[in-house]
PDB file with one MODEL, atoms N, CA, C and O in Angstrom:
MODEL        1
ATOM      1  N   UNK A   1     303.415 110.512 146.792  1.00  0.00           N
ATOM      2  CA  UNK A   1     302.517 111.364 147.530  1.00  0.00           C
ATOM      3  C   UNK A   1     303.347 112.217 148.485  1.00  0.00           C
ATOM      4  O   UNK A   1     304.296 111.637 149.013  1.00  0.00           O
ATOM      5  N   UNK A   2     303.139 113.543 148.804  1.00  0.00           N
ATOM      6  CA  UNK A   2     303.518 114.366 149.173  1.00  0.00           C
ATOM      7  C   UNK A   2     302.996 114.764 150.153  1.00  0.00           C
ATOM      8  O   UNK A   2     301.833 114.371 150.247  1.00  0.00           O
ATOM      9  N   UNK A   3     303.312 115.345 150.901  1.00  0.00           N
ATOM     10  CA  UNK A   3     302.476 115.837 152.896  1.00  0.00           C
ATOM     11  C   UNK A   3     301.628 116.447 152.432  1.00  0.00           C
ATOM     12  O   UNK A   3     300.562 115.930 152.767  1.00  0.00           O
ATOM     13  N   UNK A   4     301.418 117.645 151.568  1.00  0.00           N
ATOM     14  CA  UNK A   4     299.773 118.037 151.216  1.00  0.00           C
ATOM     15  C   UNK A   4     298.973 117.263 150.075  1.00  0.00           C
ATOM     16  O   UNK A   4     297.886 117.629 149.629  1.00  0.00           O
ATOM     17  N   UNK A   5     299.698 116.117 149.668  1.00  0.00           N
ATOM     18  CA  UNK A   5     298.470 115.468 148.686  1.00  0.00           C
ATOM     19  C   UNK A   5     298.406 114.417 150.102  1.00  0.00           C
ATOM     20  O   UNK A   5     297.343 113.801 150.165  1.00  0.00           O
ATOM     21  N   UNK A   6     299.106 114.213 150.911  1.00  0.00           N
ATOM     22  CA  UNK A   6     298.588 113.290 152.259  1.00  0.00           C
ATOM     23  C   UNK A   6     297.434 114.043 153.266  1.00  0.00           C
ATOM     24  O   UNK A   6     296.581 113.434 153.911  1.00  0.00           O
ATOM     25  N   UNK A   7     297.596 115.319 153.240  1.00  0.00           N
ATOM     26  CA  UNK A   7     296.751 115.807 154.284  1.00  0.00           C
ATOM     27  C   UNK A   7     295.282 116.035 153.634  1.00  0.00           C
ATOM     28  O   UNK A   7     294.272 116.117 154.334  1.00  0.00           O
ATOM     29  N   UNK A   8     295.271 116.137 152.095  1.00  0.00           N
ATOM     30  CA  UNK A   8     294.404 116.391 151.120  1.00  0.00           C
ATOM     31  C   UNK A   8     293.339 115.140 151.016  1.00  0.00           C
ATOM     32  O   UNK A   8     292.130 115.170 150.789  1.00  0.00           O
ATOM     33  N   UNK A   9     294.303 113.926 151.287  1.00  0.00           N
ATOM     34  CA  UNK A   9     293.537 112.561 151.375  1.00  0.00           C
ATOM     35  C   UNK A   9     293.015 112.004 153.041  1.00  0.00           C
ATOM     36  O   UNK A   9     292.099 111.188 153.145  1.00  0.00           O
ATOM     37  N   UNK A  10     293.428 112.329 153.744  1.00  0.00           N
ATOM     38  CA  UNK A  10     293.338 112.055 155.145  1.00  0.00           C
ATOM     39  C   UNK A  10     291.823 113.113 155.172  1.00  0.00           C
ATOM     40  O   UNK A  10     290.741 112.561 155.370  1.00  0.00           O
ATOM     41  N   UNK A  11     291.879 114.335 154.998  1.00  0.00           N
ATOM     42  CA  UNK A  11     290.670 115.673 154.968  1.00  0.00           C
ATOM     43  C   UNK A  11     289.511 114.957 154.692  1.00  0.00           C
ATOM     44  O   UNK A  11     288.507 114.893 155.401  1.00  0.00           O
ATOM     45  N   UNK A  12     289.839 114.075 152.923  1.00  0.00           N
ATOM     46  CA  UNK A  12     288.594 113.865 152.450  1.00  0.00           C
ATOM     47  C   UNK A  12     287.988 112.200 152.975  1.00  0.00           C
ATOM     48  O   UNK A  12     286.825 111.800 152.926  1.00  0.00           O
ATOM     49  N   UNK A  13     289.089 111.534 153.415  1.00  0.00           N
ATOM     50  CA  UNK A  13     288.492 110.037 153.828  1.00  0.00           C
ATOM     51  C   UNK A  13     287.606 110.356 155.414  1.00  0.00           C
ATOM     52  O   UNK A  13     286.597 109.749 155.776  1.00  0.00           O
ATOM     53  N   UNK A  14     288.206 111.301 156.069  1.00  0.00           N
ATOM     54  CA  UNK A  14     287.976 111.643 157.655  1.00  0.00           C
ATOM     55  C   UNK A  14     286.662 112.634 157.696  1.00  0.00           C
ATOM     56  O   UNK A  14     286.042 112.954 158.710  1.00  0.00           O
ATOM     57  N   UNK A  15     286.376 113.063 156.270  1.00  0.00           N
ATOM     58  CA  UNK A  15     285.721 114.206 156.126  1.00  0.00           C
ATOM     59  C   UNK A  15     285.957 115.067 157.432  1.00  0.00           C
ATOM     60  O   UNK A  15     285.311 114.785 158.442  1.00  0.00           O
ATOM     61  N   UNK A  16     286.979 116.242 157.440  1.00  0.00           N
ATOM     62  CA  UNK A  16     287.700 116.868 158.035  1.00  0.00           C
ATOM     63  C   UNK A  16     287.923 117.973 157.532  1.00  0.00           C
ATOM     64  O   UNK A  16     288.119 117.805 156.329  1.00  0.00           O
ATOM     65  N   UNK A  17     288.017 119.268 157.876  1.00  0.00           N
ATOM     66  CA  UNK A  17     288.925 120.018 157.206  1.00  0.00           C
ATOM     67  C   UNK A  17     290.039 120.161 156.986  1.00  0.00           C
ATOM     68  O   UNK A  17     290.847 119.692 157.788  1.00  0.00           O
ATOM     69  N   UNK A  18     290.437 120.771 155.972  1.00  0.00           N
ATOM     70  CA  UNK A  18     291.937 120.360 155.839  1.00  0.00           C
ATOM     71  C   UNK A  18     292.983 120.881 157.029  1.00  0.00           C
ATOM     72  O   UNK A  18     294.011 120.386 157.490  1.00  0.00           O
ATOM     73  N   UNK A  19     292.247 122.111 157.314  1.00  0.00           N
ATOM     74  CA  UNK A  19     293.416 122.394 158.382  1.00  0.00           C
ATOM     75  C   UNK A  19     293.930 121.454 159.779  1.00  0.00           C
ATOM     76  O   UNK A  19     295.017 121.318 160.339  1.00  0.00           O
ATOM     77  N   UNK A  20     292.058 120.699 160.098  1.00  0.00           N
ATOM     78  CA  UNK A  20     292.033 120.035 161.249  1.00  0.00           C
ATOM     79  C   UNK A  20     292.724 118.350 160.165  1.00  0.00           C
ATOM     80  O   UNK A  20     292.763 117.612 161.149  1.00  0.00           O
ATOM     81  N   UNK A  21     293.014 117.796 159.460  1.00  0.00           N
ATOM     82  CA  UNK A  21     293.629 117.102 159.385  1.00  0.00           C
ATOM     83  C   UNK A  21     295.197 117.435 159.228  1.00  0.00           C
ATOM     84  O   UNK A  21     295.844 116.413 159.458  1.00  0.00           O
ATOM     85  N   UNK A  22     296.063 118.594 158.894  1.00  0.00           N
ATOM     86  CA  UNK A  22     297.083 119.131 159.115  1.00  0.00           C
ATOM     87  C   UNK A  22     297.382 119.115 160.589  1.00  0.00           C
ATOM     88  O   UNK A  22     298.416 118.747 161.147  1.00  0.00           O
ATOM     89  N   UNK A  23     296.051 119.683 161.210  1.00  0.00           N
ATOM     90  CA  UNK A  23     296.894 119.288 162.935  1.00  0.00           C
ATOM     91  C   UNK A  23     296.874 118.136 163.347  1.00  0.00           C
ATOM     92  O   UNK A  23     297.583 117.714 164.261  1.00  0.00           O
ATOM     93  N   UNK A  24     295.879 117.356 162.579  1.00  0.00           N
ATOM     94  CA  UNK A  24     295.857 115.236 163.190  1.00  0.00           C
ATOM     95  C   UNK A  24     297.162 115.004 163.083  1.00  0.00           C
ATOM     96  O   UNK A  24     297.914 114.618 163.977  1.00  0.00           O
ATOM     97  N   UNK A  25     297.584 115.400 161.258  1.00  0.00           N
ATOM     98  CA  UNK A  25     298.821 114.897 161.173  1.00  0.00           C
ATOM     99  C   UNK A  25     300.219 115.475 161.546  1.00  0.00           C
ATOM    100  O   UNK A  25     301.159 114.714 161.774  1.00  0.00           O
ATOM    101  N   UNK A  26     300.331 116.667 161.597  1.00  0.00           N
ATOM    102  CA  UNK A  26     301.584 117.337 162.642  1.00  0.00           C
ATOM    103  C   UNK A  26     301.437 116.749 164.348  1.00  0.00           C
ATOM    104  O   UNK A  26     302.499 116.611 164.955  1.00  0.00           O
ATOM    105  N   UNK A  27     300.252 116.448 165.013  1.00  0.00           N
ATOM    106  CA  UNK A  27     299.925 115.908 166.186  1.00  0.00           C
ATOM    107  C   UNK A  27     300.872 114.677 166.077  1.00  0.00           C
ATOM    108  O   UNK A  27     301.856 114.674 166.816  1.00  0.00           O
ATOM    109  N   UNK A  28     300.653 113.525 165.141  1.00  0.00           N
ATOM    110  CA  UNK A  28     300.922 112.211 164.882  1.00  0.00           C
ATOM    111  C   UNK A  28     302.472 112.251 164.899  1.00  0.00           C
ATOM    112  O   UNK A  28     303.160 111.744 165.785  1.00  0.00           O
ATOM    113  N   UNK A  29     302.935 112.910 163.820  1.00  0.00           N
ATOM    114  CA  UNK A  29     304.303 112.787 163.556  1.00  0.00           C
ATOM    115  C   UNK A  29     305.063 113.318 164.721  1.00  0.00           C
ATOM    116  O   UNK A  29     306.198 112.876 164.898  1.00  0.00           O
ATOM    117  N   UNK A  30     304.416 114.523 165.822  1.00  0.00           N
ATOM    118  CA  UNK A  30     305.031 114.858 166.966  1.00  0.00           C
ATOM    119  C   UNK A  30     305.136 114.064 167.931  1.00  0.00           C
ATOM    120  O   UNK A  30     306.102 114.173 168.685  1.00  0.00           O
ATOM    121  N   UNK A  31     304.117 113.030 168.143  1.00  0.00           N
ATOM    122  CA  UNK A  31     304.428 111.786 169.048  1.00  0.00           C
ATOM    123  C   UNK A  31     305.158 111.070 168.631  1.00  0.00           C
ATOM    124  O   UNK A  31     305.906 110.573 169.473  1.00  0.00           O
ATOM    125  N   UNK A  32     305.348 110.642 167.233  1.00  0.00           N
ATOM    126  CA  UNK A  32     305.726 109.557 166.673  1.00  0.00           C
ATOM    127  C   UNK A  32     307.528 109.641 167.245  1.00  0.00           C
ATOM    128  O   UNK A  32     308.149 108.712 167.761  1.00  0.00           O
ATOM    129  N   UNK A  33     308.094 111.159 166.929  1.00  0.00           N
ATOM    130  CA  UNK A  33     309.542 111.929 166.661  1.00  0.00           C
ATOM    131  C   UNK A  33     309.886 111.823 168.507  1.00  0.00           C
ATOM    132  O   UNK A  33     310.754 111.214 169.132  1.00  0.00           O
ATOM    133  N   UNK A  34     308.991 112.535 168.852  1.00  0.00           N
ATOM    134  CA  UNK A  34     309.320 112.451 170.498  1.00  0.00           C
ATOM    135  C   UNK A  34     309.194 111.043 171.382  1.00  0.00           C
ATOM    136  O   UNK A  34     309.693 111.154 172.502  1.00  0.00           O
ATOM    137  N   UNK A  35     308.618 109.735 171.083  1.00  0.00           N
ATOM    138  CA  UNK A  35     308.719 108.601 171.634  1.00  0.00           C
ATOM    139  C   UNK A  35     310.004 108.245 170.773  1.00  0.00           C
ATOM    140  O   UNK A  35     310.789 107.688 171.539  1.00  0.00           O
ATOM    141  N   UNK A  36     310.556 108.337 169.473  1.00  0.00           N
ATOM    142  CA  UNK A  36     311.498 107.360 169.251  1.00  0.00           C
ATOM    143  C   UNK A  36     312.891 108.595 169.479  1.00  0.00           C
ATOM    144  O   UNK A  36     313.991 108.188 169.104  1.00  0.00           O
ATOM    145  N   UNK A  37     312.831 109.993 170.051  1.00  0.00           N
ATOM    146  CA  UNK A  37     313.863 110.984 170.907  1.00  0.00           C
ATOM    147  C   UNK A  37     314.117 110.204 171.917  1.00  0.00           C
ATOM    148  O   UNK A  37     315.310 110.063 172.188  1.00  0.00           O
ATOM    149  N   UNK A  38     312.949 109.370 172.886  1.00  0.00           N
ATOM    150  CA  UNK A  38     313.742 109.108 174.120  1.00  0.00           C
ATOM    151  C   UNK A  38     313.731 107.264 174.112  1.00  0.00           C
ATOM    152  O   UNK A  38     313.941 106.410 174.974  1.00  0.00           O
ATOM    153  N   UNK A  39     313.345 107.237 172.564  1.00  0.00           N
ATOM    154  CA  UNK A  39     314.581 105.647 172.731  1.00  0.00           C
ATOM    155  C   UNK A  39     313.544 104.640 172.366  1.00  0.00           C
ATOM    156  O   UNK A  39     313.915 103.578 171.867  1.00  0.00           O
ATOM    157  N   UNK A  40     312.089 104.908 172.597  1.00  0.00           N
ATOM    158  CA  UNK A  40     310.939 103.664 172.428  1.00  0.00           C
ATOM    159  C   UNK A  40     310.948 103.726 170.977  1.00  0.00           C
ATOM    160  O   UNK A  40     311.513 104.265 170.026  1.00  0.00           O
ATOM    161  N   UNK A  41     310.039 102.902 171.288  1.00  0.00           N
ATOM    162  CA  UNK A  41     308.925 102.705 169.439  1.00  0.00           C
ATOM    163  C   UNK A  41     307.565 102.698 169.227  1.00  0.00           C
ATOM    164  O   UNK A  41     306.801 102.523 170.177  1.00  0.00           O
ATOM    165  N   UNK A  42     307.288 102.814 168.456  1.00  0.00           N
ATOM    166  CA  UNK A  42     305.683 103.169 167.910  1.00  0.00           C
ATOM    167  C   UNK A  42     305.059 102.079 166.992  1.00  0.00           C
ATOM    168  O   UNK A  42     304.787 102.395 165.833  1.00  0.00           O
ATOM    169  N   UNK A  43     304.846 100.983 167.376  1.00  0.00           N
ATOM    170  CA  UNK A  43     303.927 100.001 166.690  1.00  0.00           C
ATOM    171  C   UNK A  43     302.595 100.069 166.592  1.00  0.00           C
ATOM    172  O   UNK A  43     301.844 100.065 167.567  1.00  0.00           O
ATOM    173  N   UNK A  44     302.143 100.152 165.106  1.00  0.00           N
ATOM    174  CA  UNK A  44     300.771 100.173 164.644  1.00  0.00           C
ATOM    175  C   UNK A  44     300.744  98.974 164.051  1.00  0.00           C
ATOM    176  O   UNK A  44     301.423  98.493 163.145  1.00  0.00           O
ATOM    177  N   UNK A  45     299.644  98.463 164.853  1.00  0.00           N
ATOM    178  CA  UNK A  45     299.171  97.110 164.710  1.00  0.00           C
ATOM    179  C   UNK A  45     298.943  96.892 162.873  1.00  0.00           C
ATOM    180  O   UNK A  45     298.615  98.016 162.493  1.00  0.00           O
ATOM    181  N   UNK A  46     298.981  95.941 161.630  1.00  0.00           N
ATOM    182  CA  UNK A  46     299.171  96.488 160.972  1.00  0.00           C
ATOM    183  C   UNK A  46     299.731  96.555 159.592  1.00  0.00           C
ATOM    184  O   UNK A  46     299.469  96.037 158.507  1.00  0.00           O
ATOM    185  N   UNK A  47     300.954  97.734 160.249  1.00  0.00           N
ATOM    186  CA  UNK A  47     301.007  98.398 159.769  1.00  0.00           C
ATOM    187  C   UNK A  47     302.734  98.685 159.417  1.00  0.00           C
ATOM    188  O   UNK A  47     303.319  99.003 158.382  1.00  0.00           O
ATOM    189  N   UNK A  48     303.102  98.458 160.539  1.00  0.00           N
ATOM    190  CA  UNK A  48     304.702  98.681 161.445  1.00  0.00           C
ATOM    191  C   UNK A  48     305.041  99.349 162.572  1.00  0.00           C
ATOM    192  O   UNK A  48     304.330  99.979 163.356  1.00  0.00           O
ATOM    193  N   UNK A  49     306.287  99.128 162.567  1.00  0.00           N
ATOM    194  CA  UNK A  49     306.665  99.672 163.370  1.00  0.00           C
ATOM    195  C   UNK A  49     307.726 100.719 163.554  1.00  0.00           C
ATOM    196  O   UNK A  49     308.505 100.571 162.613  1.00  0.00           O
ATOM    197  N   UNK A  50     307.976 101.339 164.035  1.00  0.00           N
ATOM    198  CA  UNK A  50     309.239 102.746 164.183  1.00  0.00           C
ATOM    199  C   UNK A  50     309.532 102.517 165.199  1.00  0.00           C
ATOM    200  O   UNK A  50     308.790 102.311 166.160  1.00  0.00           O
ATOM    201  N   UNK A  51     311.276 102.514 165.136  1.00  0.00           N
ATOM    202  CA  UNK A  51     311.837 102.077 166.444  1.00  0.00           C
ATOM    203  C   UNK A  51     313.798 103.173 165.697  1.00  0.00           C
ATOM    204  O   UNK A  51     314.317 103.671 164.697  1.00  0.00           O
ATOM    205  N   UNK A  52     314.045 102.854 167.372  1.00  0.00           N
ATOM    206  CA  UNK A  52     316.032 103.392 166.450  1.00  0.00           C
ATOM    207  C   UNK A  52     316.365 102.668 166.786  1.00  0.00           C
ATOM    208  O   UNK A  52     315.870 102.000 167.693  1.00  0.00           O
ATOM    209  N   UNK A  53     318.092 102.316 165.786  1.00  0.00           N
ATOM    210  CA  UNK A  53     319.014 102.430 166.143  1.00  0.00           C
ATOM    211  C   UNK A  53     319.807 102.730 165.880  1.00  0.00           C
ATOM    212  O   UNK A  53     319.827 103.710 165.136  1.00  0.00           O
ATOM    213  N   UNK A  54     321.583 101.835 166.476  1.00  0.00           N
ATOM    214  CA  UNK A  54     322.077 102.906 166.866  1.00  0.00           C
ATOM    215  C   UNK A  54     323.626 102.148 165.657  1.00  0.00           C
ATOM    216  O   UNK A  54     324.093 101.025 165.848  1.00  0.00           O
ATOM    217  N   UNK A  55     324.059 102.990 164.665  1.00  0.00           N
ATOM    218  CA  UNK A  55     325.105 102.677 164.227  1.00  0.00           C
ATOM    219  C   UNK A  55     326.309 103.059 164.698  1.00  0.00           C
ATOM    220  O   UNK A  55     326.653 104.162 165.122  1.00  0.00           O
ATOM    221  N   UNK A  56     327.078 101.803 164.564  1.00  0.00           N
ATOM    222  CA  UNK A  56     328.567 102.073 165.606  1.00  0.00           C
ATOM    223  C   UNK A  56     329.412 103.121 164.551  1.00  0.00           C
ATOM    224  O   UNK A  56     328.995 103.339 163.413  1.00  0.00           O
ATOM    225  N   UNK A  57     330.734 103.773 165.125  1.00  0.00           N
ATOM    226  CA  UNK A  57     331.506 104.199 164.409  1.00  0.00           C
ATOM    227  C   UNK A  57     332.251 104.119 163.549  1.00  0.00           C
ATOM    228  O   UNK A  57     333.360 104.281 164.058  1.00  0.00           O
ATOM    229  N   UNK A  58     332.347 103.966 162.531  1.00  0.00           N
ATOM    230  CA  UNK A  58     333.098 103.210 161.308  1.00  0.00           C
ATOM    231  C   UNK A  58     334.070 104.592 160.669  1.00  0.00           C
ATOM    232  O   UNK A  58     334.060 105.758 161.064  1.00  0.00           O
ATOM    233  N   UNK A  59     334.815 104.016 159.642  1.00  0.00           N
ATOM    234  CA  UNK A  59     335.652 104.599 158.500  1.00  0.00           C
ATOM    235  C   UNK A  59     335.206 104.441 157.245  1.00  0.00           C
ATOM    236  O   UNK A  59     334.864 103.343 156.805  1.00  0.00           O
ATOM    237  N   UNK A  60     335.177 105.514 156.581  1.00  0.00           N
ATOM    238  CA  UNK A  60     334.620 105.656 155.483  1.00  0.00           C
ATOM    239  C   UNK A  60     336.013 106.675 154.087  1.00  0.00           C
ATOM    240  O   UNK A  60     337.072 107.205 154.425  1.00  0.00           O
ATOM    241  N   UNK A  61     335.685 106.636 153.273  1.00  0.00           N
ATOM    242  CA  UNK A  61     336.355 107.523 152.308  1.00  0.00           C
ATOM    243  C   UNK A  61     335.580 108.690 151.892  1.00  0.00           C
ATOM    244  O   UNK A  61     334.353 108.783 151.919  1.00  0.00           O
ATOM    245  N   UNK A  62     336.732 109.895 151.363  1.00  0.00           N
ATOM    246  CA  UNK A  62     336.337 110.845 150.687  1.00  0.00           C
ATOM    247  C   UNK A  62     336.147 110.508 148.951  1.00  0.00           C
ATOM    248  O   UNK A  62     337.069 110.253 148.176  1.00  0.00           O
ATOM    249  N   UNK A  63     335.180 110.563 148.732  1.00  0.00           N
ATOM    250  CA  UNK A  63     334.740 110.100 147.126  1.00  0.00           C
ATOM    251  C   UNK A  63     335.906 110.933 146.367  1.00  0.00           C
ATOM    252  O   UNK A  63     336.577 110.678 145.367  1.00  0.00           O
ATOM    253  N   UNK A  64     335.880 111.709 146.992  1.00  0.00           N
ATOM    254  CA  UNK A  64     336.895 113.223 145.592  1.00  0.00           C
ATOM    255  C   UNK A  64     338.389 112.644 145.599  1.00  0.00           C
ATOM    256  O   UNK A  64     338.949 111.993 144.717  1.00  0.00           O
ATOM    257  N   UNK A  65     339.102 113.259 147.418  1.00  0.00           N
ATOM    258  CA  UNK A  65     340.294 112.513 147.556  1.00  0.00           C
ATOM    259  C   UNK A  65     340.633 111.023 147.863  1.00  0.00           C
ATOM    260  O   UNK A  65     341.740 110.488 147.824  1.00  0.00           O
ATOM    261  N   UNK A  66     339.719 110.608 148.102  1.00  0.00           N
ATOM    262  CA  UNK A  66     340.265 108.778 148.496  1.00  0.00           C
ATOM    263  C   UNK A  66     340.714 109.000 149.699  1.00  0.00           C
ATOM    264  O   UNK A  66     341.339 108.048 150.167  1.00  0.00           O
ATOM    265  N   UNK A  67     340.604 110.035 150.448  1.00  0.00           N
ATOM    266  CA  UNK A  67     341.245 110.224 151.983  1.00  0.00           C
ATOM    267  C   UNK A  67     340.413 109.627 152.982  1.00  0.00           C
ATOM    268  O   UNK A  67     339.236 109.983 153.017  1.00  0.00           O
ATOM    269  N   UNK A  68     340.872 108.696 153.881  1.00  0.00           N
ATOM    270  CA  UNK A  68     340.374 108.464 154.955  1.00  0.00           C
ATOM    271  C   UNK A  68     339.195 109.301 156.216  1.00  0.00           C
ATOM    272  O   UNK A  68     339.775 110.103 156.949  1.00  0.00           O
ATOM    273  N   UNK A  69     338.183 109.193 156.377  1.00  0.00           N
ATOM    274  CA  UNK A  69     337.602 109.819 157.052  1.00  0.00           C
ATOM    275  C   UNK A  69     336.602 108.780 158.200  1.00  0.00           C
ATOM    276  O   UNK A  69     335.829 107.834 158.047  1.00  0.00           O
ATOM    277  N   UNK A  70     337.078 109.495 159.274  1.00  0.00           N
ATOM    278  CA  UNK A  70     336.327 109.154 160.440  1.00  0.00           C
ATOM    279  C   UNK A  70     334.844 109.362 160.575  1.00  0.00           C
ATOM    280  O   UNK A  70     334.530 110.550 160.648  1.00  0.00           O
ATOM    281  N   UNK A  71     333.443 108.137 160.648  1.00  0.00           N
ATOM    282  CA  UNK A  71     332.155 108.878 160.620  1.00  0.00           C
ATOM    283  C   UNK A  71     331.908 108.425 161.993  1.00  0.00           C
ATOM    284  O   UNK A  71     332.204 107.288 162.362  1.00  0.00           O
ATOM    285  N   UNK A  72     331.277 109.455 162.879  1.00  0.00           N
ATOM    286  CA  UNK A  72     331.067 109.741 164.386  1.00  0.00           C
ATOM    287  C   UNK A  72     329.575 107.661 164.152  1.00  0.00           C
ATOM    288  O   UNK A  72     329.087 106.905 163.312  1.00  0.00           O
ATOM    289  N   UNK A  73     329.656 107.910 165.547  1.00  0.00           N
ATOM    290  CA  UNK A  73     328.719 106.942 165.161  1.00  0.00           C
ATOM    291  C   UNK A  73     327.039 107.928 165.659  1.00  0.00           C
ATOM    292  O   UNK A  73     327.109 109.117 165.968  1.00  0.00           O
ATOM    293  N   UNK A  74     325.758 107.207 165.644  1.00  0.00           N
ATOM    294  CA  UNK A  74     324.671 107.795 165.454  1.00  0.00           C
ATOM    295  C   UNK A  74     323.454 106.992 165.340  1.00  0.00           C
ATOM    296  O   UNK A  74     323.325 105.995 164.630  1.00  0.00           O
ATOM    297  N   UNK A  75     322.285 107.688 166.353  1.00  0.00           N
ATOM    298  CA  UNK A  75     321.198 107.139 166.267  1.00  0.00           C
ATOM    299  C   UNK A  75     320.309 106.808 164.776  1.00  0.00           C
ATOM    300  O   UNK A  75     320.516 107.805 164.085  1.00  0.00           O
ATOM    301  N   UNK A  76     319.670 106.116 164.215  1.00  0.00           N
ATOM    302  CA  UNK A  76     319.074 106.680 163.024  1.00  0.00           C
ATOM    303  C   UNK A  76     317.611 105.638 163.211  1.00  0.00           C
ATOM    304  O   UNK A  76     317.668 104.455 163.546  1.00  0.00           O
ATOM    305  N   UNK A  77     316.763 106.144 163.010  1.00  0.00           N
ATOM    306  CA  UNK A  77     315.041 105.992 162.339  1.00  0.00           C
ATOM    307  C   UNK A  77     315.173 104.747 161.879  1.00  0.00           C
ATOM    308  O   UNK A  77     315.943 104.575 160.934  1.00  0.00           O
ATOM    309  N   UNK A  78     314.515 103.711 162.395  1.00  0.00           N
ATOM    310  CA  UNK A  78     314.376 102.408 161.500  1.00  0.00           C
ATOM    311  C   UNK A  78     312.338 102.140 161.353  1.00  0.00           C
ATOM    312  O   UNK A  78     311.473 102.578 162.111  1.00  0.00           O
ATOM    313  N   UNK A  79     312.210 101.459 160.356  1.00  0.00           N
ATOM    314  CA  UNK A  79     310.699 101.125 159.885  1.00  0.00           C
ATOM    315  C   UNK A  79     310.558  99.838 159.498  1.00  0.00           C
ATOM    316  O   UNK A  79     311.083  99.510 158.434  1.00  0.00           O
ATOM    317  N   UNK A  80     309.923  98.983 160.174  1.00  0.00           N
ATOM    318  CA  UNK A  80     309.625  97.305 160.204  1.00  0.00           C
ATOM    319  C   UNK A  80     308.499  97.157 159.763  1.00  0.00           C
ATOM    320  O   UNK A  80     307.705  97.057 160.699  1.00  0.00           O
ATOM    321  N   UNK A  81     307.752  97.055 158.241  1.00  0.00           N
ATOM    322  CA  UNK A  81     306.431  97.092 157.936  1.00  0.00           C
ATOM    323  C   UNK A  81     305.559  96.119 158.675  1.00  0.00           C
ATOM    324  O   UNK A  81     306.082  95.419 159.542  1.00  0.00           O
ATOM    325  N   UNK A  82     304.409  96.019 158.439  1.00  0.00           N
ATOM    326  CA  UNK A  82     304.095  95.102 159.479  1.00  0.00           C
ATOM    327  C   UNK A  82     303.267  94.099 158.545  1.00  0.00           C
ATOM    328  O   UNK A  82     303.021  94.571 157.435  1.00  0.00           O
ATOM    329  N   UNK A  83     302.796  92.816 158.780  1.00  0.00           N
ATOM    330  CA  UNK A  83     302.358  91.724 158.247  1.00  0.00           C
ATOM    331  C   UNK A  83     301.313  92.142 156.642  1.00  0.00           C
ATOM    332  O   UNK A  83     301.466  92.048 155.424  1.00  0.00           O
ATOM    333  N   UNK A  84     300.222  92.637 157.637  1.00  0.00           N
ATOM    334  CA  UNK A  84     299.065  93.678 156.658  1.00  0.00           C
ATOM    335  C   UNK A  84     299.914  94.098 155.645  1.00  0.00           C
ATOM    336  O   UNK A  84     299.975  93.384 154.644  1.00  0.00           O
ATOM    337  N   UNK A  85     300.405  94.844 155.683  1.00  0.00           N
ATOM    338  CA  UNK A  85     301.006  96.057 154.891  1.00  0.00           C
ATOM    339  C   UNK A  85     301.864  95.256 153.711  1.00  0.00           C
ATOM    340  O   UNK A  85     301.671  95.469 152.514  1.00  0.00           O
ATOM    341  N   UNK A  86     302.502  94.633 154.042  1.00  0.00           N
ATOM    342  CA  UNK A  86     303.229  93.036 153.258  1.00  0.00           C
ATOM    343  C   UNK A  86     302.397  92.580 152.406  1.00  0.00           C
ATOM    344  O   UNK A  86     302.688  92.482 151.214  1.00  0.00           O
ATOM    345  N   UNK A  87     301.257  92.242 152.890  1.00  0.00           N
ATOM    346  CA  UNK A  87     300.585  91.380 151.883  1.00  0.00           C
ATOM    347  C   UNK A  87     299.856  92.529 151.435  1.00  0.00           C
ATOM    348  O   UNK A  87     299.983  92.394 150.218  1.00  0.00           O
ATOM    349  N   UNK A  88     299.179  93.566 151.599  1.00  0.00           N
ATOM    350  CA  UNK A  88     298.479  94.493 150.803  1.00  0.00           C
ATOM    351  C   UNK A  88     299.525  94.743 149.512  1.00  0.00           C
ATOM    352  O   UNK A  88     299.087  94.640 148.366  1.00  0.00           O
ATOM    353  N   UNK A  89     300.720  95.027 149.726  1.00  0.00           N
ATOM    354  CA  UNK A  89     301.777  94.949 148.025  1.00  0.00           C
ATOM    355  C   UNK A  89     301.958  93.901 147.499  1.00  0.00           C
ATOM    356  O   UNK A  89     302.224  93.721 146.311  1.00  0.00           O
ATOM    357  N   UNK A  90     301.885  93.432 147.988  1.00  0.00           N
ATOM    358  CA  UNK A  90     301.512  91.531 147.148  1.00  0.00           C
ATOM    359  C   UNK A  90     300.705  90.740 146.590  1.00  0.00           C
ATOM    360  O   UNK A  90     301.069  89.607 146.277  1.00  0.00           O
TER     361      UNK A  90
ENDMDL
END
């Protein structure tokens, strides 16, 4: 599923228009991006959770030359499904 077959399904379960579910969901994902910018997380009861962290600096290789390369270290997006959501694929 794709962001407009998502906004397409959100429209028709919410009975919404599509545009006003395009802004629910650009609204959502803008809180979601700006609480885990200054470091929190976003737990939906659920469902999961979104939280960062933070990978240290490591060494890595160039696939082509086999040359040594330095990777900076960096925040990154983590997703902890939540109990519900577990057993709904099961």
């Amino acid at each position: 599923m794709n962001k407009t077959e998502l906004i397409e399904h959100i429209a028709y379960n919410a009975d919404l228009p599509k545009a006003g579910a395009a802004r629910a969901l650009e609204a959502t994902l803008s809180v979601v991006r700006q609480t885990l910018k200054k470091g929190g997380t976003v737990s939906l009861v659920g469902f999961g959770t979104f939280s960062v962290t933070k990978r240290a600096a490591r060494n890595g290789r160039n696939p082509r030359t086999g040359e040594a390369v330095k990777i900076a270290a960096r925040k990154v997006p983590k997703f902890t499904p939540g109990k519900a959501l577990k057993d709904a694929l099961n």
